[in-house]
N, C-alpha and C positions, 0 to 999 in steps of 0.2 A: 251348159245347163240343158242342150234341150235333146245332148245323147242322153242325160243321164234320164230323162223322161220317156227315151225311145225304150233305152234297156229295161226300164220298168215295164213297160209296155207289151213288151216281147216275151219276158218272164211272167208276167198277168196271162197272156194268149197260153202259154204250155201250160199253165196250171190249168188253165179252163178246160184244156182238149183231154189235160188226164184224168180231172175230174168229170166228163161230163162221159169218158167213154167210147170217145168218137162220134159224138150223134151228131147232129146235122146242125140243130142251134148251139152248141158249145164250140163247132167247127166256124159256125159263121161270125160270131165273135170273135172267136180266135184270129179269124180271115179280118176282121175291120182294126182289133187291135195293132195287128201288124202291119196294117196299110196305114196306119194313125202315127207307128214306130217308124218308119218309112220317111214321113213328110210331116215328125214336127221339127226336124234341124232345117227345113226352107221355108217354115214361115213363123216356128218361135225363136225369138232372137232376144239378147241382151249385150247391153253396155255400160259400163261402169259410169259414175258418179261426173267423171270431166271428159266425155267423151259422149260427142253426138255423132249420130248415123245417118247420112245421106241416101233418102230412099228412092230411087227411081222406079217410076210407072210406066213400062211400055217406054224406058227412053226418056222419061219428062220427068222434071221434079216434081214429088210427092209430096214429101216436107221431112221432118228432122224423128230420129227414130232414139228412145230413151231420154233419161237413161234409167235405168233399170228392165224389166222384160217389157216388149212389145214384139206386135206381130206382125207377118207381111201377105201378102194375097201370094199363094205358090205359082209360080210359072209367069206371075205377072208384075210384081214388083220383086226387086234385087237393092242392095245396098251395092252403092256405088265406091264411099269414100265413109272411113269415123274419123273427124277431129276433133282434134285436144282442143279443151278450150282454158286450159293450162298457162300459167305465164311459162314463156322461157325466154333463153337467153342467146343472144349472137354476138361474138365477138369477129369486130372487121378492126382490120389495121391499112392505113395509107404511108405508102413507103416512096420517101421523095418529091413531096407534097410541095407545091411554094405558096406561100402565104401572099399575104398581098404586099409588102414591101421586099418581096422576090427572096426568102430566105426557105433554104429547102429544110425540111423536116420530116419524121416518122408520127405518126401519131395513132394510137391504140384507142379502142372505146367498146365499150359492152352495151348492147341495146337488150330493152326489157321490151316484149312484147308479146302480146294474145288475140288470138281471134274470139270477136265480139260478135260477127256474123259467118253462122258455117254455111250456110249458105253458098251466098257469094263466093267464100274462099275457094269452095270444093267450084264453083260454077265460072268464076267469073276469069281465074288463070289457073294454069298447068298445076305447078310447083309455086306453091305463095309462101313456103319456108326459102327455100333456093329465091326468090326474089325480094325477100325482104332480104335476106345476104346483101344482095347485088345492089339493090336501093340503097342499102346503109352504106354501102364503100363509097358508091355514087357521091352521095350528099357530106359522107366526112370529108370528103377532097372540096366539094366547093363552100363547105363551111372555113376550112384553111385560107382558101384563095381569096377567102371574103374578111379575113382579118388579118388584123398586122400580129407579129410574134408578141410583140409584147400582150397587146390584149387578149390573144390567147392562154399567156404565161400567170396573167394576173387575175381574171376574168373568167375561172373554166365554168361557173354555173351560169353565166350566160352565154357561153357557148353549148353548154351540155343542153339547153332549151332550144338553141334555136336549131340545132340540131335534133332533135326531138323533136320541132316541129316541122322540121324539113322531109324528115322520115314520113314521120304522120301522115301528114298532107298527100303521100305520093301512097301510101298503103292504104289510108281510109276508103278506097275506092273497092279496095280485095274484101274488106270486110277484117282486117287488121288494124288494131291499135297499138300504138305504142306508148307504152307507160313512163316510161324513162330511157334516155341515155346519160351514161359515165364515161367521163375519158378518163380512160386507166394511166396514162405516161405518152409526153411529148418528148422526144428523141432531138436534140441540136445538135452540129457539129462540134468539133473539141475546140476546134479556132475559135470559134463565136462564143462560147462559153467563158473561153478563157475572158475575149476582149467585153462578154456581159460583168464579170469579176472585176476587174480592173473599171470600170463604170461603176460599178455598185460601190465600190471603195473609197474614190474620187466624190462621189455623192456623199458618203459617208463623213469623208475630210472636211467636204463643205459647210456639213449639218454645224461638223464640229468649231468649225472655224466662227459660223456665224455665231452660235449660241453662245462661243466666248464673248466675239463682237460685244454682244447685246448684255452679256455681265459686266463688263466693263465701263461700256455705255451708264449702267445702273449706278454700279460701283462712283465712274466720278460724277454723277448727278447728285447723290447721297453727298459723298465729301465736300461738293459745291456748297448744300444745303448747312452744314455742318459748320464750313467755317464763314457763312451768313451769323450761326447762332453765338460763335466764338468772338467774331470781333464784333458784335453789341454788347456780349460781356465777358469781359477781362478774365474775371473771379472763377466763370466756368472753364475756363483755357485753362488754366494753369490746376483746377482741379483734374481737366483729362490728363496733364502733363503728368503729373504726382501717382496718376491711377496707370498709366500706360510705366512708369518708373517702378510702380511696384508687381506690377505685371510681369516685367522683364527682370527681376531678380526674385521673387518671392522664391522660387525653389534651390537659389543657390546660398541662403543661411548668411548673405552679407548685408552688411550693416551702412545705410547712405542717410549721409546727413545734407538736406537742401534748406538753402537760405531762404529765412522768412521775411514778412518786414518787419519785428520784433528787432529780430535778428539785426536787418540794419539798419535799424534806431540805436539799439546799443551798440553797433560799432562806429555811429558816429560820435555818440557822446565818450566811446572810448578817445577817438583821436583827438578830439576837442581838449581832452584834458591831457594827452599826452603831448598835445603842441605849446599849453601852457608850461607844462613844467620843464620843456624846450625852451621859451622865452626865458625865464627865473635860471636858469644856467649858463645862459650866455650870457647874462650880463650882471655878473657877482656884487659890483658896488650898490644895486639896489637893493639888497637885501640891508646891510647893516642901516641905511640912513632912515630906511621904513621904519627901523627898530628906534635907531634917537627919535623919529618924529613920535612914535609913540608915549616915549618916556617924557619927555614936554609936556606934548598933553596930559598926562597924569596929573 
């Protein structure tokens, strides 16, 4: 922006000198315009919208320059450093990590992070992108070494925090925040994987086993209660009998006949009279003399 101010500058001054002639005050203009063309790119400056400017004075911080145009004292103050005050992102991985119940691992993670003070950042370390790097590999390995696998396997948003805040705490000092960490993927061996499988399965059988347990349990608790309610009464037993009997044939179209007590009232009164006429046959002479006793009495 501020060659584009100089070129203007410079094309103003020839216009002046060709219009004026060569005199003396068209020349003198001409001579400040381009002394003005000269030295507005060292003290007009601009910076975009996320991006501050570190001004030194003689050496000493000044203070923060944009964003958009601002200016500086020529030959006295300089811009040192612009930073982003931009989220970005770092991805750190730890290769061979051991957890706290000594199991080795890789583990990936994406840190989000922005400077909150440029100041500092430009002031206070060299390279504060290169040490938040180095900070985050740092602190993923002792976040490993501070839990056990599983809680890392089951648990990543509290790890992803306390790692976040492990970060934090060590950059808040640069003038660096960290907004977030992600762990992308934890890496196990194939042996241990296999023998977490074979675990998980065994848990699985177990689930399975108890929860039959416990229908079962239910199952003869119910039946218990059931035939409490069967043997105070008769008359329901033998109606589940009749419905469990038409249960188990209704679809095969056969025809069952069960004895009632109708049923055997009349087959007693059947045998009753067929053991009478049992008696009246074995012993033939009482029949005729029944018959003269009757004729007498007449």
């Amino acid at each position: 922006m501020a060659y584009v101010f100089s070129v203007l500058l410079l094309v103003a001054a020839g216009l002046i000198v060709k219009a004026s002639g060569a005199a003396a005050f068209g020349i003198a203009i001409a001579v400040i315009l381009v002394l003005g063309a000269v030295t507005i790119p060292s003290w007009l400056k601009m910076t975009d919208q996320w991006n501050r400017a570190i001004i030194l004075r003689l050496g000493r911080y000044r203070g923060l320059g944009g964003p958009g145009l601002f200016t500086l004292v020529p030959f006295l103050e300089t811009i040192a450093t612009v930073v982003d005050l931009r989220i970005r992102t770092t991805e750190i991985r730890a290769e061979e990590a051991l957890t706290r119940d000594t199991v080795s691992i890789a583990m990936d993670a994406i840190v989000f992070w922005r400077v909150v003070d440029p100041m500092r950042a430009a002031t206070e370390i060299e390279h504060y992108r290169l040490a938040v790097e180095r900070v985050s590999q740092t602190s993923l390995r002792e976040t490993i070494g501070n839990h056990d696998l599983t809680q890392l396997l089951s648990d990543r948003k509290t790890a992803d925090e306390e790692l976040r805040h492990s970060i934090s705490t060590k950059t808040s000092v640069w003038g660096v925040e960290v907004t977030s960490v992600e762990i992308k993927d934890i890496a196990i061996p194939s042996s241990l994987q296999d023998a977490m499988s074979r675990q998980a399965q065994a848990e699985r059988e177990k689930q399975a086993r108890e929860t039959l347990a416990s229908a079962e349990i239910a199952i003869a608790e119910k039946v218990r209660q059931a035939a409490r309610i069967y043997a105070a009464d008769p008359v329901a037993l033998q109606l589940r009998q009749m419905n469990l009997v038409y249960e188990m044939n209704k679809d095969r179209g056969t025809t069952i006949i069960i004895p009632s007590d109708l049923a055997n009232s009349l087959g007693s009164i059947a045998a009753a009279v067929a053991q009478k006429g049992g008696n009246g046959m074995n012993n033939p002479r009482q029949g005729p003399e029944r018959a003269a006793q009757e004729e007498d009495r007449s």
